[in-house]
Legacy VTK file of the C-alpha trace (Angstrom):
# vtk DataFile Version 3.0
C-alpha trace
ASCII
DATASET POLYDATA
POINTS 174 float
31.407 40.147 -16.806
28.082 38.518 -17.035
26.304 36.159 -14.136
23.472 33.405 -15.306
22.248 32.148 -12.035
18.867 31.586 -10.621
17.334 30.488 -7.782
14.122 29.441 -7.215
11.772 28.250 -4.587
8.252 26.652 -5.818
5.888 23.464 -6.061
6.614 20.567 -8.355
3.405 21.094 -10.657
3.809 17.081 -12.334
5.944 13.840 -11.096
9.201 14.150 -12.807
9.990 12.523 -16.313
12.823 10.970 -16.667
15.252 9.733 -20.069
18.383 7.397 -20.398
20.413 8.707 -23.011
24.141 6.928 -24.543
26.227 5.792 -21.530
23.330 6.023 -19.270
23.173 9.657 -18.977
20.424 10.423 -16.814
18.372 13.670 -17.462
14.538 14.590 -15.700
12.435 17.367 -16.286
9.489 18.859 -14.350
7.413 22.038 -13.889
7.865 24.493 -11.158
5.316 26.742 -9.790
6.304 29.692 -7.780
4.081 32.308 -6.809
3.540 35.458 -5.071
0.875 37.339 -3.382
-0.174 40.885 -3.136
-3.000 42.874 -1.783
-3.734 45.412 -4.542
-5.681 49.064 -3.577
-9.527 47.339 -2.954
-7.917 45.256 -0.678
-8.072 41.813 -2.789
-5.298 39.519 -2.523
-4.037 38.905 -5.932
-2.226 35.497 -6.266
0.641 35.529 -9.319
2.027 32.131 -10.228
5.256 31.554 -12.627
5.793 27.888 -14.206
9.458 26.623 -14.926
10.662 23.955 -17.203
13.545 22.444 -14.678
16.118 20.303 -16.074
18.137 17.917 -14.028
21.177 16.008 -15.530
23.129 12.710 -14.254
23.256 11.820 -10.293
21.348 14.810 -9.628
18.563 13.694 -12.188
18.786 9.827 -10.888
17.990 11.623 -7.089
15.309 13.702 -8.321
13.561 10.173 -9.729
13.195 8.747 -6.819
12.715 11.445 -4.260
10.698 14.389 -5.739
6.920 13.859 -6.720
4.070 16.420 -7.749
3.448 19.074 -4.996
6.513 19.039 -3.577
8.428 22.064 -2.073
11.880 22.057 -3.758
14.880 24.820 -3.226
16.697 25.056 -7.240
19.449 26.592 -8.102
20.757 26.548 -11.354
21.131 28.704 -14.731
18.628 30.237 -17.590
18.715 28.483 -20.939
16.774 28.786 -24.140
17.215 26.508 -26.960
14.869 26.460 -30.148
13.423 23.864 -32.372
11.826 23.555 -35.644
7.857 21.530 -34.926
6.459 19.340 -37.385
4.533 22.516 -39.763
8.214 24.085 -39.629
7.641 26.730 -37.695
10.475 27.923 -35.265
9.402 27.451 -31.312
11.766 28.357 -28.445
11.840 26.737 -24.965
13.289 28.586 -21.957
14.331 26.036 -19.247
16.139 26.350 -15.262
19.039 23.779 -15.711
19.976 23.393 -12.131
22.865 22.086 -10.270
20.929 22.346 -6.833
18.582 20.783 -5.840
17.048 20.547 -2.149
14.009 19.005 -0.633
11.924 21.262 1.575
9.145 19.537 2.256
8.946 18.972 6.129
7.889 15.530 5.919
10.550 14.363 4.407
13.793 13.701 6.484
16.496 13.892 4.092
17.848 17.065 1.794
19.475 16.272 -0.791
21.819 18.484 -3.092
24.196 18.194 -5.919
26.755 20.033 -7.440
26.480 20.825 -11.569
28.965 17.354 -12.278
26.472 15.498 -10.591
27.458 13.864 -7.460
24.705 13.584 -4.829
24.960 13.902 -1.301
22.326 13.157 2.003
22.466 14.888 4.746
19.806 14.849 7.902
17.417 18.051 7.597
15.694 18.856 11.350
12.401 18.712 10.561
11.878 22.133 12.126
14.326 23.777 10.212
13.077 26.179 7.595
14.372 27.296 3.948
15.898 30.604 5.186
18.432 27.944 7.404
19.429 25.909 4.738
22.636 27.055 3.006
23.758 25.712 -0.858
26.253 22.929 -0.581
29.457 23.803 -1.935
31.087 21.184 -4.925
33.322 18.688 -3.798
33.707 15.869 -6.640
36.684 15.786 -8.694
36.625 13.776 -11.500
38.813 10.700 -11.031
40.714 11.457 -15.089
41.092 14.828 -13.770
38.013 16.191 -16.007
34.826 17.662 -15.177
33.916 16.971 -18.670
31.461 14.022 -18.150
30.847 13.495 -21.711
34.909 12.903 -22.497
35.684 9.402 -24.429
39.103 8.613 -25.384
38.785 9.655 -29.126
37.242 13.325 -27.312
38.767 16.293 -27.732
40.873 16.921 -24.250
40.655 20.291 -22.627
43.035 22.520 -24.430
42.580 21.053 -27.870
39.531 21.718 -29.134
35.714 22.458 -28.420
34.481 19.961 -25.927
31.018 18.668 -25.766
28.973 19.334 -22.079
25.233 19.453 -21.477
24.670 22.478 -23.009
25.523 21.417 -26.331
23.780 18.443 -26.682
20.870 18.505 -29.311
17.929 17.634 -26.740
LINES 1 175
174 0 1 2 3 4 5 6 7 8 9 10 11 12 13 14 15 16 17 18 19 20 21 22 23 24 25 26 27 28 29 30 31 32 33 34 35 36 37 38 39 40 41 42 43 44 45 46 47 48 49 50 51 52 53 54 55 56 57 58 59 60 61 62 63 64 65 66 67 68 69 70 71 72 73 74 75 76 77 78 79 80 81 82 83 84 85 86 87 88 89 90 91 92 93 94 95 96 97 98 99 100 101 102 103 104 105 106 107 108 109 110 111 112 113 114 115 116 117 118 119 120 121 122 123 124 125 126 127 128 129 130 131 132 133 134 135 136 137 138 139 140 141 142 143 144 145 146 147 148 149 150 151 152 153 154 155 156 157 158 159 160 161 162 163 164 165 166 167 168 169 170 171 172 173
């Protein structure tokens, strides 16, 4: 048995970018800084910051546009993936990126969380703006593919679950 999960808490370090790809697939990336503090023995406080490459996909990605911006405070939960690529002098270079499936606003001036599950539906709900992160609780999935698939990718000439390899996110080239 293995687990890939991660969560995160951290600062938005750039506004979001986001691509359309073939049947308007939505997908947004950003930076995420978290960081943590300790006082080491001459009594300075040492500051350690972290950046992540985050990954959003679909819904969740087409949410992320229009509410997250640089600086802020976002709650991610979501899996550790590295993928390599070949640059222009041919030398191999890997990329290790957070594709998450949760995503929720912290920042206290905003008045709406939102979260997603990984098949990308999005859903509002009303965040008390005194509420803090350690209330907050992950949303569980609730979206059900109306063919009966969770495969969002699936065509008609697709391979169906059952007969074949079938493409999702993580296989796709970019």
């Amino acid at each position: 048995m293995s687990i890939n999960k991660v969560i995160l808490v951290g600062n938005v370090g750039k506004d979001p970018v986001i691509r359309y790809f073939d049947k308007g697939v939505a997908k947004v990336t950003f930076p995420l800084a978290t960081s943590e503090a300790y006082t080491n023995q001459q009594g300075e406080t040492i500051t350690s910051t972290e950046w992540h490459n985050i990954v959003l996909w679909r819904a969740l990605a087409e949410v992320a546009e229009k509410t997250v911006k640089k600086g802020s405070q976002l709650y991610i939960v979501g899996k550790i993936k590295t993928r390599s690529y070949v640059d222009k002098e041919g030398n191999n270079k890997y990329i290790t990126e957070i594709l998450a499936d949760t995503l929720l606003l912290l920042d206290k001036k905003q008045a709406t969380s939102y979260a997603a599950s990984q098949t990308g539906t999005a859903q509002s709900e009303p965040q008390n703006k005194e509420s803090s992160a350690s209330t907050l609780k992950e949303p569980s999935p609730s979206y059900q593919a109306e063919n009966g698939s969770n495969d969002d990718f699936s065509t008609e000439n697709s391979p169906r679950e059952g007969s074949g390899p079938s493409l999702n996110e993580d296989d796709l080239p970019f």
